[in-house]
C-alpha positions in Angstrom: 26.2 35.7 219.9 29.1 35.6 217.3 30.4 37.9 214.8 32.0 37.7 211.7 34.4 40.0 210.1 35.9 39.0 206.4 38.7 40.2 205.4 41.4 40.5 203.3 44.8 40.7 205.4 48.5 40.9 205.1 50.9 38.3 207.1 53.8 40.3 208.5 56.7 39.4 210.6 56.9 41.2 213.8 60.0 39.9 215.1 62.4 37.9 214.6 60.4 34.4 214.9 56.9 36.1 215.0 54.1 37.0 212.2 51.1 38.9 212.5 47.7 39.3 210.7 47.2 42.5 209.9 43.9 43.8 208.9 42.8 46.5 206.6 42.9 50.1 208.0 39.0 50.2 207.5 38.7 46.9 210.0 41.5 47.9 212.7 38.8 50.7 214.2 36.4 47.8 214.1 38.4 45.2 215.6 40.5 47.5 218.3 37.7 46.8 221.1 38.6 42.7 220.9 41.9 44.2 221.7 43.2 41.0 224.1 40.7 38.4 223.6 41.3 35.1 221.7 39.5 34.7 218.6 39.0 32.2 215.9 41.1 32.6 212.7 40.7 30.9 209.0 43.2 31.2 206.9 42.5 30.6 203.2 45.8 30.8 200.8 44.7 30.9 197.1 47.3 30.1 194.2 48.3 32.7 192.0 
């Protein structure tokens, strides 16, 4: 069974040649339990 969460995130950089996806504060509670596993990301980049 899959599950879908959809979200609007912020890119960060973690260090000095690595970026994260950080989720809302509302999803991270949500989300902490996949802590590990590889997931499937899509990335959508509208233009202002």
């Amino acid at each position: 069974m899959s599950q879908v969460y959809v979200f609007e995130a912020k890119i960060i950089k973690y260090s000095l040649n690595r970026y994260v996806i950080y989720p809302p504060k509302e999803y991270q509670e949500k989300l902490k339990q996949y802590h590990g596993r590889k997931v499937k990301v899509i990335v959508i980049l509208e233009e202002l």
